[in-house]
C-alpha positions in Angstrom: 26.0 -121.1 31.4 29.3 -121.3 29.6 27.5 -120.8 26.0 26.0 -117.7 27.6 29.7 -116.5 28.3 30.9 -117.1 25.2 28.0 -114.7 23.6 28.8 -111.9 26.1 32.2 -111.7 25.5 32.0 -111.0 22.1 29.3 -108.3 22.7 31.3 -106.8 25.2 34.5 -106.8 23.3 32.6 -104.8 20.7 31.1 -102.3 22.6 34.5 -101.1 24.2 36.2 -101.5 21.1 33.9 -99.2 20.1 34.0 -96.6 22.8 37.8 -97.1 22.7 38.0 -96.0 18.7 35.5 -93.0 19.5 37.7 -91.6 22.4 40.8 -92.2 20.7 40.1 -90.5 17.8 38.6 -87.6 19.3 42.1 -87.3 21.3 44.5 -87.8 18.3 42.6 -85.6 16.2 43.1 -82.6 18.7 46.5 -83.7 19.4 47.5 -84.1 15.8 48.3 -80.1 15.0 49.8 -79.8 18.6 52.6 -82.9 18.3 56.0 -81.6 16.9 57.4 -83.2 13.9 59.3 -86.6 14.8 63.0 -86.9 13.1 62.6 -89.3 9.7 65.8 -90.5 8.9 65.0 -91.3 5.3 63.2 -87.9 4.9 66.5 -86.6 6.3 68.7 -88.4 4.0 66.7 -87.7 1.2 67.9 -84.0 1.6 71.7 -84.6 1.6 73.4 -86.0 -1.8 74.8 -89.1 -1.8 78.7 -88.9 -1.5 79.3 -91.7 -4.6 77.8 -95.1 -5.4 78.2 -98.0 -2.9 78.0 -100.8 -4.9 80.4 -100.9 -8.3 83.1 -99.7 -5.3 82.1 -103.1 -2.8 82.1 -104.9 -6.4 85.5 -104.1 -7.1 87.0 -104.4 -3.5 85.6 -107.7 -3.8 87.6 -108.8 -7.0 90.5 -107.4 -5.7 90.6 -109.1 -2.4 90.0 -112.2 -4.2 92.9 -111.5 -6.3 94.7 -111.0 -3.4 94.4 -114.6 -2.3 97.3 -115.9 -4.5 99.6 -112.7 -4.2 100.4 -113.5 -0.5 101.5 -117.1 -0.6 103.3 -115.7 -4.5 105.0 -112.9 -2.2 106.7 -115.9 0.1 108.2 -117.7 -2.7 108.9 -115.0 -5.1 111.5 -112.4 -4.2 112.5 -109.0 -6.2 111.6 -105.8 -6.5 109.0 -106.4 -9.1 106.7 -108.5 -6.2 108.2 -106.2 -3.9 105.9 -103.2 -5.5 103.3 -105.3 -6.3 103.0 -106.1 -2.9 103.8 -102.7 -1.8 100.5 -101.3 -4.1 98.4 -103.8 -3.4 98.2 -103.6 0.3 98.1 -99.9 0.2 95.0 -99.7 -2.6 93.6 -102.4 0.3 94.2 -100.8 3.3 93.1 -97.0 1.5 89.8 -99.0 0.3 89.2 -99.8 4.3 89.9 -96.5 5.5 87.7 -94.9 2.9 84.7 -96.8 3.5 85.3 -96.1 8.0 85.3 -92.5 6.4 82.4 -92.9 4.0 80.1 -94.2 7.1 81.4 -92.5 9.9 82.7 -89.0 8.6 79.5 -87.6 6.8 78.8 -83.7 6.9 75.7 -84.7 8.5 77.4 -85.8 11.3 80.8 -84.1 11.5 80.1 -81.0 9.8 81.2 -80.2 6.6 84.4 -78.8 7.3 85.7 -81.6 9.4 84.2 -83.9 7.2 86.6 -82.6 4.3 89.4 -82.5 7.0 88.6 -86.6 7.8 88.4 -86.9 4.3 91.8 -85.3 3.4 93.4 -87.1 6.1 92.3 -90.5 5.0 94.3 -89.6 1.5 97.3 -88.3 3.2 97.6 -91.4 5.3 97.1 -93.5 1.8 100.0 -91.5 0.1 102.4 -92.2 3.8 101.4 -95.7 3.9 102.8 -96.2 -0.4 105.9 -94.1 0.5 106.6 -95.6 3.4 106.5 -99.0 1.9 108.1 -97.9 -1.2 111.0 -96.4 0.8 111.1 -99.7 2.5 111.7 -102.0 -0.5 114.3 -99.2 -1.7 116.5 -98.9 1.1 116.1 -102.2 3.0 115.3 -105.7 2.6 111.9 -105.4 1.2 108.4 -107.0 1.8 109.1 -110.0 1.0 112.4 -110.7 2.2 111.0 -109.2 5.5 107.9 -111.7 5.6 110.2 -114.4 5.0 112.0 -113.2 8.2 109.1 -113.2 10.2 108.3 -116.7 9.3 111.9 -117.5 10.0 112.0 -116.6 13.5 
């Protein structure tokens, strides 16, 4: 009995795969000039130009982050107004590296619109320039960055 089973079910498998292909292809073949057009989002990034490269930008944000690594610890021992701007430019290229890449992803003119997309972009270099001459402003006419960190740690 059971090898008479295992001969059916093959046959049968067949002969509604069959059927199955023959109806389904009579169906998508009707439907095919009826469906609308489904959203590609390569096809659809194909037709806007890319704002600038990714990757010599990440490349370079990399090297700089790793130079980074000694210029904090160097900050805490070293004080003057030389480290003071060093410090001062350094965290602002940083942070306006950051912001520009939120802005990059998240502000496109195919999802803002192009005019507040050039507003989000403005804004990002207006915060940038705020940022230096806030921190330059407070090396001048305070205690500075570094003497301020070493308060921190004092407390």
């Amino acid at each position: 009995m059971l090898p008479v089973i295992r001969r059916a079910v093959p046959l049968s498998a067949r002969i509604l795969r069959a059927s199955l292909i023959q109806r389904c292809a009579g169906a998508t073949s009707a439907a095919v000039g009826a469906a609308p057009p489904q959203f590609d989002p390569v096809a659809a990034e194909k037709g806007f130009k890319p704002l600038h490269s990714h990757g010599t930008l990440f490349k370079i944000e990399r090297y700089f982050a790793a130079a980074m690594v000694p210029l904090m610890p160097a900050a805490y021992f070293i004080h003057g107004r030389e480290m003071d701007l060093c410090l001062a430019l350094a965290l602002t290229l940083h942070v306006h590296w950051g912001v520009w890449g939120v802005v990059n992803d998240y502000g496109r003119p195919f999802v803002l619109g192009d005019t507040l997309a050039a507003a989000v972009r403005v804004g990002a270099y207006i915060f940038t320039a705020c940022l230096l001459a806030g921190l330059l402003y407070f090396n001048e006419h305070d205690v500075g960055l570094t003497r301020a960190f070493e308060m921190v740690w004092e407390l």
